[in-house]
C-alpha positions as CSV (number, residue, x, y, z in Angstrom):
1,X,-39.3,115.1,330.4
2,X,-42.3,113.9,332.6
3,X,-40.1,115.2,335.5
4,X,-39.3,118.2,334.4
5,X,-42.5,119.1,334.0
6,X,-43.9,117.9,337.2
7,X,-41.2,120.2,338.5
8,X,-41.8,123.1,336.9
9,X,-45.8,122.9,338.0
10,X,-44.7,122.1,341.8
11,X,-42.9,125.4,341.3
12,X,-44.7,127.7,339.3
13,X,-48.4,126.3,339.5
14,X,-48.4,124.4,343.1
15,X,-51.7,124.9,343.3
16,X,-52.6,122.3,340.0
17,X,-53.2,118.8,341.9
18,X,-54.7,119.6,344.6
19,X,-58.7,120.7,345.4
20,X,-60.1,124.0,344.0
21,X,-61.3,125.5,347.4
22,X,-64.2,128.2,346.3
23,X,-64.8,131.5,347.2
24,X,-68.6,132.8,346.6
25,X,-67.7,135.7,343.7
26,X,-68.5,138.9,344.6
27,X,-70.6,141.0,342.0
28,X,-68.5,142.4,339.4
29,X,-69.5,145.7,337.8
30,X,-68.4,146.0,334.2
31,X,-66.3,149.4,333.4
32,X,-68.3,151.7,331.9
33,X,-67.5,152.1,327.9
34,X,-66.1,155.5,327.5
35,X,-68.4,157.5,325.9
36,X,-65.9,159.0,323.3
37,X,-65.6,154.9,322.5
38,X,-67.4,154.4,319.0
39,X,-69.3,151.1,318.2
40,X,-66.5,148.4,316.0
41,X,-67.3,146.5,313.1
42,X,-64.9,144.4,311.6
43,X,-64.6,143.4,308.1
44,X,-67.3,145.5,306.8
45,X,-68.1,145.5,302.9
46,X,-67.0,148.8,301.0
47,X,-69.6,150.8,299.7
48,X,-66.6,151.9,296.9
49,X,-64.3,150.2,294.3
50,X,-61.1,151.8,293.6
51,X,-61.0,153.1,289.8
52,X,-58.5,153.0,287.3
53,X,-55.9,150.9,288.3
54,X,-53.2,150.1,286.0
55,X,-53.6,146.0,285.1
56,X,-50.8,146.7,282.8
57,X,-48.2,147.8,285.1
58,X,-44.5,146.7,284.5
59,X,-44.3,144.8,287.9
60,X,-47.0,142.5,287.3
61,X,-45.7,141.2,283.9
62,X,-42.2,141.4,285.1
63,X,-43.3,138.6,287.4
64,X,-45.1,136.9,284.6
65,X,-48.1,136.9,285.2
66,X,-50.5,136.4,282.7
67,X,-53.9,138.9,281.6
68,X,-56.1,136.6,282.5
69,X,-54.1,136.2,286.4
70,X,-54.1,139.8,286.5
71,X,-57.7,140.1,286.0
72,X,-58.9,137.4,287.8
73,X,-57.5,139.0,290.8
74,X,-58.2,142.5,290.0
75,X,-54.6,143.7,290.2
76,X,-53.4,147.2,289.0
77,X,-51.1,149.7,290.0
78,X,-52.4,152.7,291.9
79,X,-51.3,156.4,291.2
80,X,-53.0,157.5,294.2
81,X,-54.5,158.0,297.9
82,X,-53.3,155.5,300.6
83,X,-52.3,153.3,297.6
84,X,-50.0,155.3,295.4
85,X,-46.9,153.3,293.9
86,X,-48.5,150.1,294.8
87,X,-49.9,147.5,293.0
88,X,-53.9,147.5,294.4
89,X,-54.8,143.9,295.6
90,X,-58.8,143.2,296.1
91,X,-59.4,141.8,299.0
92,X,-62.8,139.9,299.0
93,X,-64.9,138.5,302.6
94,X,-66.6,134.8,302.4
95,X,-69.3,135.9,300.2
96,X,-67.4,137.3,297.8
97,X,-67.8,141.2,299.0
98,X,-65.1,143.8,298.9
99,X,-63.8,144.8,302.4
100,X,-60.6,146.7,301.2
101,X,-57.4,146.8,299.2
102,X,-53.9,145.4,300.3
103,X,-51.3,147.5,298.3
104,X,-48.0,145.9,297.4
105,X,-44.8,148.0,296.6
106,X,-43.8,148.0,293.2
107,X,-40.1,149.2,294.2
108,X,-38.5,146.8,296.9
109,X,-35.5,149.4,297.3
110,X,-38.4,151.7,298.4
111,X,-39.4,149.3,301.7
112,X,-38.7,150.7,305.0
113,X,-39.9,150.2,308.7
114,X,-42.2,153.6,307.3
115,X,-43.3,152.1,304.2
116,X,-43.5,148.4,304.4
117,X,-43.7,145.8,301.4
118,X,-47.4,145.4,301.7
119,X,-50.0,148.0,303.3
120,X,-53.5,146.4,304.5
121,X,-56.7,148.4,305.5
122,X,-55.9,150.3,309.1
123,X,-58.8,151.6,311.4
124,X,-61.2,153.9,309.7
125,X,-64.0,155.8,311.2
126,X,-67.1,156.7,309.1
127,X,-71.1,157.4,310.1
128,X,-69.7,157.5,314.0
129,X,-68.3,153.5,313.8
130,X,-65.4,152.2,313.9
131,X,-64.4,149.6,311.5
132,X,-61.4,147.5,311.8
133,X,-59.4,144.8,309.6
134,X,-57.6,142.5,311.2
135,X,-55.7,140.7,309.3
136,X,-55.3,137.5,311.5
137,X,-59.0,136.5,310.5
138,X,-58.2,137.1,306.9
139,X,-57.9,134.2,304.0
140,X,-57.0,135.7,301.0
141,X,-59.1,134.2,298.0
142,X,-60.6,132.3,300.7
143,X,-64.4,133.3,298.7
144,X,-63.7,131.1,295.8
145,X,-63.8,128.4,298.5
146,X,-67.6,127.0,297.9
147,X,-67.9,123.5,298.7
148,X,-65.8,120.6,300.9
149,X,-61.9,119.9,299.6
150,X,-60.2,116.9,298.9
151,X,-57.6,119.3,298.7
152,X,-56.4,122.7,299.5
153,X,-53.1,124.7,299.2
154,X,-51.9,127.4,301.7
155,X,-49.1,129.8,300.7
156,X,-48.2,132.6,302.6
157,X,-47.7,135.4,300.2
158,X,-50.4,137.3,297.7
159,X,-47.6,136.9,294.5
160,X,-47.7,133.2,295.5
161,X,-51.3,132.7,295.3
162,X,-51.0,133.9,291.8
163,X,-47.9,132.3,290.5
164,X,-50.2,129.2,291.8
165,X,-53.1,129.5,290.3
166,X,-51.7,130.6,286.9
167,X,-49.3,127.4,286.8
168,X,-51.3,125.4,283.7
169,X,-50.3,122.3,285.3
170,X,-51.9,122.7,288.6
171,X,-55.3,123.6,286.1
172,X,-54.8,120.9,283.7
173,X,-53.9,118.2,286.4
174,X,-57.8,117.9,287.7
175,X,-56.0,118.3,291.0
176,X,-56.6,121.8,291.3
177,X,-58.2,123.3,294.3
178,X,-58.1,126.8,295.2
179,X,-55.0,128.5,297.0
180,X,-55.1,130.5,299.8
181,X,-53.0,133.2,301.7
182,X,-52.7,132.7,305.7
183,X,-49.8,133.4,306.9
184,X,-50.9,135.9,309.7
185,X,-53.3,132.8,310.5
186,X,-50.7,130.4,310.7
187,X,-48.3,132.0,312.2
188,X,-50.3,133.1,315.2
189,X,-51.1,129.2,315.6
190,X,-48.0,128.9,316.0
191,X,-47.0,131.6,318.4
């Protein structure tokens, strides 16, 4: 394998081996920002909480999932804006602050390339900024993290983290840390 690789570098990279000759740099000017460019903040708190979701929605207790599951993540169906036939799922930054809402469909016969199984904040201009949520930064329920682990479990889906962390005998074992959602983390690790 050694070989191989040695190989590969004579041929692709022959220049790795041998001494970095120099060159002085010449100044480089930096592109001008276009001036129709607006300043982008990322994972900004809301200054809104979205009202009247439905906690009771058939989808969440199809799945089982408890009151107390439900509420402690804020779930509830959404009959409206970006939202509407999804289940609302908070989506909270280190501190604990709302950024946004992922929305989950309640119908998978409904998902298409047009209207994927989960919906998360896009670009949204407001007060001359641009603000931005990528995803890739993301742990979801990552705020309840507050000191050190001994422990931690990573799932990669939002239904997981709640089948998780209502499972009694992850609570009553002691052993219980809290779950996270990273899949868009991992996965671009492992790209």
């Amino acid at each position: 394998m050694r070989n191989v690789a040695i190989e590969l570098q004579k041929k692709f990279c022959p220049e790795l081996g041998k001494p970095i000759k120099r060159e002085p740099k010449a100044a480089v000017k930096p592109n001008p920002e276009p001036k129709s460019r607006l300043p982008t903040l990322v994972i900004v708190p809301l200054d809104f909480e979205l009202k009247n979701l439905d906690p009771e929605h058939p989808y969440l207790y199809d799945r089982n999932f408890s009151r107390h599951t439900i509420g402690w993540f804020g779930l509830g169906f959404c009959s409206r804006g970006m939202l509407k036939e999804r289940i609302a799922i908070p989506l909270h930054d280190a501190a604990g602050k709302l950024i946004g809402y992922a929305g989950r469909v309640v119908d998978d016969k409904a998902i298409t390339e047009a209207n994927p199984r989960y919906r998360f904040p896009g670009e949204r201009e407001r007060d001359g900024k641009l603000y931005e949520f990528p995803k890739t930064l993301f742990l979801y329920n990552g705020h309840r993290l507050k000191r050190p682990l001994k422990q931690l479990i990573v799932v990669e889906s939002f239904t997981a983290v709640w089948w998780s962390t209502s499972t009694d005998t992850l609570r009553s074992s002691g052993q219980w840390e809290p779950i996270i959602r990273a899949s868009k983390l991992i996965s671009s690790c492992h790209s």
